[in-house]
N, CA, C and O atoms as a CHARMM CRD file, in Angstrom:
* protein
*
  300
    1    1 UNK  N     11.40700   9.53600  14.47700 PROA 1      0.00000
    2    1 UNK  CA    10.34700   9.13200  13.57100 PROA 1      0.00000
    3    1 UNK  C     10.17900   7.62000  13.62200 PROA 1      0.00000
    4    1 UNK  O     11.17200   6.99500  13.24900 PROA 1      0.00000
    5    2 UNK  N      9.15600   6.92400  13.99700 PROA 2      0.00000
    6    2 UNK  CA     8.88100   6.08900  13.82000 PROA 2      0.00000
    7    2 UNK  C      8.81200   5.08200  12.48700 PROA 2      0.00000
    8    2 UNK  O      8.55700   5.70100  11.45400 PROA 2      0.00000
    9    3 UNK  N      9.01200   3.49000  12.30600 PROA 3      0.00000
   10    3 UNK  CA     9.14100   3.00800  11.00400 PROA 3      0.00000
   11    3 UNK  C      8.12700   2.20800  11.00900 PROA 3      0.00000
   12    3 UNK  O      7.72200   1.55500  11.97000 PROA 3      0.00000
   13    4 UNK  N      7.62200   2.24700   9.75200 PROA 4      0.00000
   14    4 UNK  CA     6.28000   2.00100   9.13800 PROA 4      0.00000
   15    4 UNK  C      7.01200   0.37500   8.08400 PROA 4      0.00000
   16    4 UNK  O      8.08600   0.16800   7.51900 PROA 4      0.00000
   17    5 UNK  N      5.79700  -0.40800   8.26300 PROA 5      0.00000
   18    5 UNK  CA     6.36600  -1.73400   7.44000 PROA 5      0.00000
   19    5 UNK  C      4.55100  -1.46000   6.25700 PROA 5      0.00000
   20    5 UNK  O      3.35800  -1.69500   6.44400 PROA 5      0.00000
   21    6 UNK  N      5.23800  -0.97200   5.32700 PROA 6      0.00000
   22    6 UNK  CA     4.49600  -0.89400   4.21700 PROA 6      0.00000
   23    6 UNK  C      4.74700  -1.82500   3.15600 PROA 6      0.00000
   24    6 UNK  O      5.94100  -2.02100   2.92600 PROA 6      0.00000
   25    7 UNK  N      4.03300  -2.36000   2.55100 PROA 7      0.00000
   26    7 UNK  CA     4.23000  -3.61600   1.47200 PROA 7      0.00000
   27    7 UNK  C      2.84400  -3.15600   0.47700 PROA 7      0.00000
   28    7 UNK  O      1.76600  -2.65400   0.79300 PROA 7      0.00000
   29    8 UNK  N      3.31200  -3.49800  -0.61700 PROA 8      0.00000
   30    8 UNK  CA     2.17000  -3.30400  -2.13000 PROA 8      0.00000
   31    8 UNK  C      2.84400  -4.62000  -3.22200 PROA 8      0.00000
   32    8 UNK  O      4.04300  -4.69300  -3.49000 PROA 8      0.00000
   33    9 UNK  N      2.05000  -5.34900  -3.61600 PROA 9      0.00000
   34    9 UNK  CA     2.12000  -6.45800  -4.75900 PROA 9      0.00000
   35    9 UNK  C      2.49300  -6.04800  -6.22300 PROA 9      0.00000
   36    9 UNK  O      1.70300  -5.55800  -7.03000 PROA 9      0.00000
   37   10 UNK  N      3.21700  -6.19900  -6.34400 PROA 10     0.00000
   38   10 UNK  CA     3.42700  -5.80100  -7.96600 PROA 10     0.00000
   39   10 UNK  C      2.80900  -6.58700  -8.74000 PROA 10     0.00000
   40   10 UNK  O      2.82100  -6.19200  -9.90600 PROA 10     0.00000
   41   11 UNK  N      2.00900  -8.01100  -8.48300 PROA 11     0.00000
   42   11 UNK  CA     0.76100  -7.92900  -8.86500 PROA 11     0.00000
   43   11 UNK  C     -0.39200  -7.93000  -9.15000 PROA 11     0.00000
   44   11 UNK  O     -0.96100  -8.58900 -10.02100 PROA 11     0.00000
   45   12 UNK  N     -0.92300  -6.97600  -8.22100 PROA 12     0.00000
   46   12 UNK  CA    -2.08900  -6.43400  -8.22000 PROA 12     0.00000
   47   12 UNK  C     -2.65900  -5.51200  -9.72400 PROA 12     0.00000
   48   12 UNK  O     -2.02300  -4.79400 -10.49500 PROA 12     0.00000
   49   13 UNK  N     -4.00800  -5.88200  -9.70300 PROA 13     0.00000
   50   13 UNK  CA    -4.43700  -5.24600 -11.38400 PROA 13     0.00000
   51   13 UNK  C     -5.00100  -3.94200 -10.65900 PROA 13     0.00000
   52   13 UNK  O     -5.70000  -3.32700 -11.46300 PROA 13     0.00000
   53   14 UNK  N     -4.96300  -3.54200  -9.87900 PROA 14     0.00000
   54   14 UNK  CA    -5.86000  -2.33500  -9.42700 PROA 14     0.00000
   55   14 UNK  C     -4.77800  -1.26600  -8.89500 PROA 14     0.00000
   56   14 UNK  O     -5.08900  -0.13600  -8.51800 PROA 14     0.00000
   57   15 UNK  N     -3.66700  -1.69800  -8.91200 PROA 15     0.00000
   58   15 UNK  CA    -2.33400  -0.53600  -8.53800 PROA 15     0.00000
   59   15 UNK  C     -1.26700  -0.35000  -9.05800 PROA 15     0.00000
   60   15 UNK  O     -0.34300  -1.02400  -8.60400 PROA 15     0.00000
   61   16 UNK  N     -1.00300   0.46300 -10.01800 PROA 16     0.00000
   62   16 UNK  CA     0.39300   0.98700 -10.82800 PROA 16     0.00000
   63   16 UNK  C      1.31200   0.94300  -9.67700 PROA 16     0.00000
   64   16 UNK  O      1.05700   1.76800  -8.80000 PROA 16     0.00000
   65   17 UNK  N      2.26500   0.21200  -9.48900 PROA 17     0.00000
   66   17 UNK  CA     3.26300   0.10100  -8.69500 PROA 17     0.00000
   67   17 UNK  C      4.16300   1.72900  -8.57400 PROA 17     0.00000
   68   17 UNK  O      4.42200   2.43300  -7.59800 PROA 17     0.00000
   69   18 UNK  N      4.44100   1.87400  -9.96000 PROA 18     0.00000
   70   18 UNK  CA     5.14700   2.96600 -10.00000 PROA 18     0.00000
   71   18 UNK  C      4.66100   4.40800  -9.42100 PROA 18     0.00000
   72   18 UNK  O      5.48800   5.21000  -8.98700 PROA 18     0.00000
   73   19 UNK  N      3.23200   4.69200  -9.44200 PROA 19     0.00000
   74   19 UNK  CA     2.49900   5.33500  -9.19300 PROA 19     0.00000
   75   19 UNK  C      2.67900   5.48300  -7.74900 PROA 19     0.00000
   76   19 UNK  O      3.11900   6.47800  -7.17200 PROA 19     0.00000
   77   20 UNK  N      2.27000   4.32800  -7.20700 PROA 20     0.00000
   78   20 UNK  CA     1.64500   3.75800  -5.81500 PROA 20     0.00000
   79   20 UNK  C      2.95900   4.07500  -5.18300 PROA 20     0.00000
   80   20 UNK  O      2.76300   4.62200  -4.09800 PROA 20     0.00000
   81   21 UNK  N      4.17400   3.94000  -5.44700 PROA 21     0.00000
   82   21 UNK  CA     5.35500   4.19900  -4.81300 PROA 21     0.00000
   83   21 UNK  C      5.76700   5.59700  -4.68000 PROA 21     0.00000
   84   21 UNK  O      6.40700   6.05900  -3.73500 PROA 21     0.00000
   85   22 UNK  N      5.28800   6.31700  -5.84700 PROA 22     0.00000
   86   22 UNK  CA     5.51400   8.17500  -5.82700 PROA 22     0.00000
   87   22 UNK  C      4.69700   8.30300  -4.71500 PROA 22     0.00000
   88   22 UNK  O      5.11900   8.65500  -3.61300 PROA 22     0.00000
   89   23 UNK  N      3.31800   7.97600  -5.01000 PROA 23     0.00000
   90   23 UNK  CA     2.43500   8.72200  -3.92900 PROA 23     0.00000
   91   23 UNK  C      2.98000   8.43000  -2.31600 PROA 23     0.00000
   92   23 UNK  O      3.00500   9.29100  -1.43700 PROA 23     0.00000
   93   24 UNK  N      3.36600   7.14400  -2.17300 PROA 24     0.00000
   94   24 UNK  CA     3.64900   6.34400  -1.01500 PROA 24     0.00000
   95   24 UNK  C      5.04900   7.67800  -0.07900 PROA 24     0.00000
   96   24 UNK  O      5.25300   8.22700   1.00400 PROA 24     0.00000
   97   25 UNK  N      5.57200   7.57500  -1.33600 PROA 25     0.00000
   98   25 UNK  CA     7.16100   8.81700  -0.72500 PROA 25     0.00000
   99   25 UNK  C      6.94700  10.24600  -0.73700 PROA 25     0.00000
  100   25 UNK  O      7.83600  10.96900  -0.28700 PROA 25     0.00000
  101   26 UNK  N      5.51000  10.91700  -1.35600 PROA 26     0.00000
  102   26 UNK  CA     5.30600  11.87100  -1.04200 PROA 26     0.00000
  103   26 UNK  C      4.78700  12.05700   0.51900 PROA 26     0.00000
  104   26 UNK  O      5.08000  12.94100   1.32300 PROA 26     0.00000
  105   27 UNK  N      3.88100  10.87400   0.67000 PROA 27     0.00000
  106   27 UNK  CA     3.40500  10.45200   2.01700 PROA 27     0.00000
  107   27 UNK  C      4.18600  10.53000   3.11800 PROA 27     0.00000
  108   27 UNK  O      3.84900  11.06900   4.17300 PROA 27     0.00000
  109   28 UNK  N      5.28800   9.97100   2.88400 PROA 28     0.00000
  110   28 UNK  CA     6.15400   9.05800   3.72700 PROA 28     0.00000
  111   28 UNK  C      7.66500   9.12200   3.57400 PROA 28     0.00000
  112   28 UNK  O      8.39100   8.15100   3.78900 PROA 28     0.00000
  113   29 UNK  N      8.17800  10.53000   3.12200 PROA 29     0.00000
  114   29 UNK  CA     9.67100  10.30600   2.93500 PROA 29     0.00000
  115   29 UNK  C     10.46600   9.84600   3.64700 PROA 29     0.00000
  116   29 UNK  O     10.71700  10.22200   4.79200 PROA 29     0.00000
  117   30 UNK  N     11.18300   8.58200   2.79000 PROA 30     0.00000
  118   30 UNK  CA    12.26600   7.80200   3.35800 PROA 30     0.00000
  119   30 UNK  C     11.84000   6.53100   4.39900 PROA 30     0.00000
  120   30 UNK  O     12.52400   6.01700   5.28400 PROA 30     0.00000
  121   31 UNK  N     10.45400   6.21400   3.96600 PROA 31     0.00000
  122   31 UNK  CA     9.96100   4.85200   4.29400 PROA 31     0.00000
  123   31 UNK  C     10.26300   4.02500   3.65000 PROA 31     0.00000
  124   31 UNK  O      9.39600   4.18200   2.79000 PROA 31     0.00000
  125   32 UNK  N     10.87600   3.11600   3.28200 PROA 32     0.00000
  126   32 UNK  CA    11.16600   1.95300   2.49200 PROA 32     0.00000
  127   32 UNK  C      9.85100   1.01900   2.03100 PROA 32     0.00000
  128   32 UNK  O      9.37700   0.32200   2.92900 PROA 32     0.00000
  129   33 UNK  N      9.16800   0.93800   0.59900 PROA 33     0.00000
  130   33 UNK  CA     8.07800   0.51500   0.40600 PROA 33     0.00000
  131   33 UNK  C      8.63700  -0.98700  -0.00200 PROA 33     0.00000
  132   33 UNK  O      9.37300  -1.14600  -0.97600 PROA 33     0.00000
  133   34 UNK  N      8.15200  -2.20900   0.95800 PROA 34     0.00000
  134   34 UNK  CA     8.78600  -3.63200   0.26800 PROA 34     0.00000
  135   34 UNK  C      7.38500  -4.10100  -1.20400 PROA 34     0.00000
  136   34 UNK  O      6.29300  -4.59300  -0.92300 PROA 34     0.00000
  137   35 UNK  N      7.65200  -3.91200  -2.04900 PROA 35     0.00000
  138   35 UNK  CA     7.17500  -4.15100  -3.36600 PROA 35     0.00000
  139   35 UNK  C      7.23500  -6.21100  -4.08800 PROA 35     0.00000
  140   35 UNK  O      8.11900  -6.66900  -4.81300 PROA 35     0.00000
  141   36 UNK  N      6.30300  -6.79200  -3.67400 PROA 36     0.00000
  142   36 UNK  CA     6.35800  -8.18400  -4.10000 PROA 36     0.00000
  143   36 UNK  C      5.19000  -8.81400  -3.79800 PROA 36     0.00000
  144   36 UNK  O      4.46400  -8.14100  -3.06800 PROA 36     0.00000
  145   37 UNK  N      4.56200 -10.38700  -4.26400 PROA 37     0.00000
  146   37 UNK  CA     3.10300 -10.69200  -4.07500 PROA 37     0.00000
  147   37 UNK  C      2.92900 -11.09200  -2.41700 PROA 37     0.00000
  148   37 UNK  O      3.55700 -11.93100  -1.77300 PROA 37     0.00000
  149   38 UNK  N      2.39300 -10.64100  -2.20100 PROA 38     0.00000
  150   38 UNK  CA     1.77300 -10.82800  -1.04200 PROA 38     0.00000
  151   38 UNK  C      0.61700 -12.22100  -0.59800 PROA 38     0.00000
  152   38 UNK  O     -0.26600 -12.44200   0.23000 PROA 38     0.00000
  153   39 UNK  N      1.11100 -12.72400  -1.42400 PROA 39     0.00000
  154   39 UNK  CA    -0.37000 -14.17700  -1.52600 PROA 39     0.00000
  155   39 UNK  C     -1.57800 -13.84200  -0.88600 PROA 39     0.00000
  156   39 UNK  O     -1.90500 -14.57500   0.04700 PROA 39     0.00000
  157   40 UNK  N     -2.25500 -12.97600  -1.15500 PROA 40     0.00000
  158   40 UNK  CA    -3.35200 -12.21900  -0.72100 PROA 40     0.00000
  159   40 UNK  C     -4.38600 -11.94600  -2.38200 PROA 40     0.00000
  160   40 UNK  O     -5.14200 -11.07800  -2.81800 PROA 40     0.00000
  161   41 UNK  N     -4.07400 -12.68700  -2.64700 PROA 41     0.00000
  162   41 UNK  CA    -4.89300 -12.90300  -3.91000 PROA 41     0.00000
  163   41 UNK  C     -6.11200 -12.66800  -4.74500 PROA 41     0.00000
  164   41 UNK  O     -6.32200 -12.32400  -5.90800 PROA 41     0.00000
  165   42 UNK  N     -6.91300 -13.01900  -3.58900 PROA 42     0.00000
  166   42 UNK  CA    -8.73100 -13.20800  -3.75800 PROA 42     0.00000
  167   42 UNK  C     -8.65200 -12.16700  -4.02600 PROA 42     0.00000
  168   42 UNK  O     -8.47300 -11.78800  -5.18300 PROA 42     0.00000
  169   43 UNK  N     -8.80400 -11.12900  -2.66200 PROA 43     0.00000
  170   43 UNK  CA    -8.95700  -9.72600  -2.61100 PROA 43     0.00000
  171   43 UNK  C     -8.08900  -8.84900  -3.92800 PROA 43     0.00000
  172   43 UNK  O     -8.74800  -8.24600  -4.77500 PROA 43     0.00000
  173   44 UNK  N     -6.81000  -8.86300  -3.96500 PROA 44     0.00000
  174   44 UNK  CA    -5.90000  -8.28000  -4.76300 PROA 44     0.00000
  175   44 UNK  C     -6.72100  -8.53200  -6.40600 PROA 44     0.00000
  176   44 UNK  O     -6.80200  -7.74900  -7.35200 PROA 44     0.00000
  177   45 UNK  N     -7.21800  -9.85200  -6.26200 PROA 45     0.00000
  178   45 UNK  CA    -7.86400  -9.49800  -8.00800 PROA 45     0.00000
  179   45 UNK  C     -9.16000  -8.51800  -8.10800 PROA 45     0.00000
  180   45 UNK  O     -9.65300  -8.29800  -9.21400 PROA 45     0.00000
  181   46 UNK  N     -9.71800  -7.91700  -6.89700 PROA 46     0.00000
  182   46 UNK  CA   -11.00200  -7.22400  -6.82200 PROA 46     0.00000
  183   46 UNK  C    -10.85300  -5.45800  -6.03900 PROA 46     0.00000
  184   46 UNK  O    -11.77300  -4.69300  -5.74800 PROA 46     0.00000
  185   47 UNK  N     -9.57000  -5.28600  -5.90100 PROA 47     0.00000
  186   47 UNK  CA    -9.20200  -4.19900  -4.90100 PROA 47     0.00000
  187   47 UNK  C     -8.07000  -3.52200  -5.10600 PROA 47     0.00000
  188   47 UNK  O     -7.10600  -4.15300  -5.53800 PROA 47     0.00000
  189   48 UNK  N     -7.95500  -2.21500  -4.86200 PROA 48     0.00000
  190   48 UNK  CA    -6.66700  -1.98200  -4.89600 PROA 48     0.00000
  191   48 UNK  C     -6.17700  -2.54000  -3.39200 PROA 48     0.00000
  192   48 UNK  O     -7.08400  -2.54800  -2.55900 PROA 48     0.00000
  193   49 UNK  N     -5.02400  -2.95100  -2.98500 PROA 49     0.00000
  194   49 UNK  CA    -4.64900  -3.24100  -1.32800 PROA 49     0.00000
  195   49 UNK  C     -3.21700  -2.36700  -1.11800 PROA 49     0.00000
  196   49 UNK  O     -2.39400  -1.96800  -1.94200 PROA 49     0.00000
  197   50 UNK  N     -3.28400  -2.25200   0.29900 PROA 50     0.00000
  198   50 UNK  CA    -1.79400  -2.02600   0.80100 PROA 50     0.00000
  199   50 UNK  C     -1.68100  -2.88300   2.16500 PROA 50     0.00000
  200   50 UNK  O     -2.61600  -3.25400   2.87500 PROA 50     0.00000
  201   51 UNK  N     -0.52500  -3.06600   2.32100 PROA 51     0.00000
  202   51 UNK  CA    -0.11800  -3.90100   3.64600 PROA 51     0.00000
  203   51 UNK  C      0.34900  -2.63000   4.53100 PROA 51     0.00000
  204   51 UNK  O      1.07800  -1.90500   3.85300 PROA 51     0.00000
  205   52 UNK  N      0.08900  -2.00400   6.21900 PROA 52     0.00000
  206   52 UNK  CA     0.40600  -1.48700   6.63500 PROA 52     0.00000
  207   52 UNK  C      0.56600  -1.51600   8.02100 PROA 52     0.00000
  208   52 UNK  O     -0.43200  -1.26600   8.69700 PROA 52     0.00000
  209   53 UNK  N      1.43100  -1.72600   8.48000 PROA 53     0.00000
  210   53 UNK  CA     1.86200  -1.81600  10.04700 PROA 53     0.00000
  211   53 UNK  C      0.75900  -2.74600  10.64300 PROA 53     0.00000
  212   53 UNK  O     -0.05700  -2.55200  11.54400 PROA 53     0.00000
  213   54 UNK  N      1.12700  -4.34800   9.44700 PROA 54     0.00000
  214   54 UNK  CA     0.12000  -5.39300  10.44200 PROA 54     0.00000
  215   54 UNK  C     -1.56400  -5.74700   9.69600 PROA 54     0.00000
  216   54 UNK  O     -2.47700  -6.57200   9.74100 PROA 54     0.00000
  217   55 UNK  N     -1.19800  -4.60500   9.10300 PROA 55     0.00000
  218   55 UNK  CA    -2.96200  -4.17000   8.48300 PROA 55     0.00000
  219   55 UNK  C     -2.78000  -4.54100   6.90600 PROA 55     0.00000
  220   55 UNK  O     -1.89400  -4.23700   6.10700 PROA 55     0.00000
  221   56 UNK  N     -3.94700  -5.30600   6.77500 PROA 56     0.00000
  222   56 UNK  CA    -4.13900  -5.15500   5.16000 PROA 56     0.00000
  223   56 UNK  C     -5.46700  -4.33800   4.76600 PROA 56     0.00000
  224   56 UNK  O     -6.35500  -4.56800   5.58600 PROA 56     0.00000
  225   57 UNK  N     -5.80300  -3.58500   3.90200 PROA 57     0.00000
  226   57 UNK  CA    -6.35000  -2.31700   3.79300 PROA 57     0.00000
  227   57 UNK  C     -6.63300  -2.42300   2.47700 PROA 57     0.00000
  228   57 UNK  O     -5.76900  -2.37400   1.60100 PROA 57     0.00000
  229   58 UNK  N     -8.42800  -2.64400   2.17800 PROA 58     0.00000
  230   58 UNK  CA    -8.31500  -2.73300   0.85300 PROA 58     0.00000
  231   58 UNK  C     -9.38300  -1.33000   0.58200 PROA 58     0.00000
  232   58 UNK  O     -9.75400  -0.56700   1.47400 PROA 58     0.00000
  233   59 UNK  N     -9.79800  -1.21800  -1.07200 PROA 59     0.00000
  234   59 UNK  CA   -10.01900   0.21900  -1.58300 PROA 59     0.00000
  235   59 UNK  C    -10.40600   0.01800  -2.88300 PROA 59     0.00000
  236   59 UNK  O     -9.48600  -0.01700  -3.70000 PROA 59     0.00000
  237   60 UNK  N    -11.53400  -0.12500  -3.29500 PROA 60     0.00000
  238   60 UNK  CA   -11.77000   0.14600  -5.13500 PROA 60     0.00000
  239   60 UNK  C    -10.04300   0.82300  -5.37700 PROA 60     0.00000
  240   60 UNK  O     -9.23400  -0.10400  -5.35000 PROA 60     0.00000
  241   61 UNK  N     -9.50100   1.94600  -5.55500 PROA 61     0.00000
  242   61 UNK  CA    -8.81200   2.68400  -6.01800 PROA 61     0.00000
  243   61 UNK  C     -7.72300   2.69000  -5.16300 PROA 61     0.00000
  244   61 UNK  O     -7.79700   2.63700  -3.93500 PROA 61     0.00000
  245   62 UNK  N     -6.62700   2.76200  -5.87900 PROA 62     0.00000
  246   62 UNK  CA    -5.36500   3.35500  -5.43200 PROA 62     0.00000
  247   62 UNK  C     -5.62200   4.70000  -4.41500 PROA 62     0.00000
  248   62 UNK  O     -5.46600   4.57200  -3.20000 PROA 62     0.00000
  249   63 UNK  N     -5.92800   5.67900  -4.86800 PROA 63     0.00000
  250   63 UNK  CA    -5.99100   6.67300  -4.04800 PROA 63     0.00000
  251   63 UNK  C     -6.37500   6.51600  -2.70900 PROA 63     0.00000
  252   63 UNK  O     -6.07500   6.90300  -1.58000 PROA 63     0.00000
  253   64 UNK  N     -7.53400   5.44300  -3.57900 PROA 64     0.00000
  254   64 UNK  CA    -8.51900   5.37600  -1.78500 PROA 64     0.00000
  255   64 UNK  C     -8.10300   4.69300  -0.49800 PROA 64     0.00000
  256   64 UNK  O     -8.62000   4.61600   0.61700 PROA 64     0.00000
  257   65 UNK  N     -7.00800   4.23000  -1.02800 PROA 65     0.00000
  258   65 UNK  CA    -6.65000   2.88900  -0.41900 PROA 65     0.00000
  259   65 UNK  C     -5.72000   3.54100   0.19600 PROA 65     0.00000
  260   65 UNK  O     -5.75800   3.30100   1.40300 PROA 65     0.00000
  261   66 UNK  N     -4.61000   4.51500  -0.20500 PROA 66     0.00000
  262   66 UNK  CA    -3.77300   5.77500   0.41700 PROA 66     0.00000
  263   66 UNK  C     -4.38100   6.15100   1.50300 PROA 66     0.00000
  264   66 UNK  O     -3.85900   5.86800   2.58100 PROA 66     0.00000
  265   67 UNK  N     -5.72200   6.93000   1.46100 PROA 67     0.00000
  266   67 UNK  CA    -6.50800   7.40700   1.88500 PROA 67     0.00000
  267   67 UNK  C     -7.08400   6.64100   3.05300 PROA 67     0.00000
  268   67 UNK  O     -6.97800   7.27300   4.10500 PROA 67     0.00000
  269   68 UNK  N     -7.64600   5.49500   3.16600 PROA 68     0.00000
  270   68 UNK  CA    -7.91300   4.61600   4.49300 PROA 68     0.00000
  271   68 UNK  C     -6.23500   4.05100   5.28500 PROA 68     0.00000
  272   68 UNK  O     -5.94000   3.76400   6.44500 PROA 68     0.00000
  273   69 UNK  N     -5.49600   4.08600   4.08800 PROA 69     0.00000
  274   69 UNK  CA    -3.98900   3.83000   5.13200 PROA 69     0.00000
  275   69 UNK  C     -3.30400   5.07700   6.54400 PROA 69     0.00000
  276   69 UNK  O     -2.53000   4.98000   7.49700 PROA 69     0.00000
  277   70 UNK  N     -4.11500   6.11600   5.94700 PROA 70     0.00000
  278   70 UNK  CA    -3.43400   6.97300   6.71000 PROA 70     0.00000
  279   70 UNK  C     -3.73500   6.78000   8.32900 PROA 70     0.00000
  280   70 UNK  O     -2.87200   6.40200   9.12100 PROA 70     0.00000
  281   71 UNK  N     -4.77500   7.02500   8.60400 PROA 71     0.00000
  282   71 UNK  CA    -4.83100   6.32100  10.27600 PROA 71     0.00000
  283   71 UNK  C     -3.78400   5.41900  10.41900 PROA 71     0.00000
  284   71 UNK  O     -3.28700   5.44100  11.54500 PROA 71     0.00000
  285   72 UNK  N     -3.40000   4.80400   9.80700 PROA 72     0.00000
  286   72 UNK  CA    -2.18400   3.44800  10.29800 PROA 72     0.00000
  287   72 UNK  C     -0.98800   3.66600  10.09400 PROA 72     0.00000
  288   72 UNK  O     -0.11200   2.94200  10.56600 PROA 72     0.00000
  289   73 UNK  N     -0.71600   4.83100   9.26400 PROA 73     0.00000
  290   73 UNK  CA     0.95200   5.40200   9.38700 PROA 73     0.00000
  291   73 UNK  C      1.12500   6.05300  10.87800 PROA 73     0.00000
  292   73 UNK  O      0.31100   6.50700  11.68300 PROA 73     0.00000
  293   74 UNK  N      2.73200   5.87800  10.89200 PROA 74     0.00000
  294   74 UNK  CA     3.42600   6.10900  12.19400 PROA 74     0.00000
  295   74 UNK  C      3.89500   7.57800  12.11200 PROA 74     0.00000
  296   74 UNK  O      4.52700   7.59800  11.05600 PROA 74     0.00000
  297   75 UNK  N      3.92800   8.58900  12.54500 PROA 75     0.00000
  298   75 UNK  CA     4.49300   9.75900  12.60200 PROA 75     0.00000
  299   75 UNK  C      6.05500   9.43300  12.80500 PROA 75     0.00000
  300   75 UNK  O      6.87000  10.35100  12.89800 PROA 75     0.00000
């Protein structure tokens, strides 16, 4: 299995961390999610974001933002 470098801001106003991390390990069991600010700011006050293998990936919504990440997870 390949390893995925996933990162989410704890704080961001558009993503329950706690949330964002269930969904992330239902996704992704036993990916290690690195959780801290990302100085990505602008965007992060207007978006939900995720950092993913290189990629930053933004999304009105948490979900959605799951949802455009998936092309960029690693099997």
């Amino acid at each position: 299995m390949a390893t995925n470098d996933i990162r989410i801001c704890d704080k961001c106003k558009h993503v329950k961390v706690k949330t964002m991390l269930n969904k992330l390990s239902k996704e992704l069991p036993g990916t290690e999610v690195k959780v801290g600010c990302k100085s990505y700011c602008g965007p992060c006050a207007r978006y939900a974001f995720i950092f993913v293998n290189g990629r930053y990936i933004k999304a009105p919504t948490e979900d959605e933002v799951i949802e455009k990440a998936r092309p960029h997870f690693k099997a």
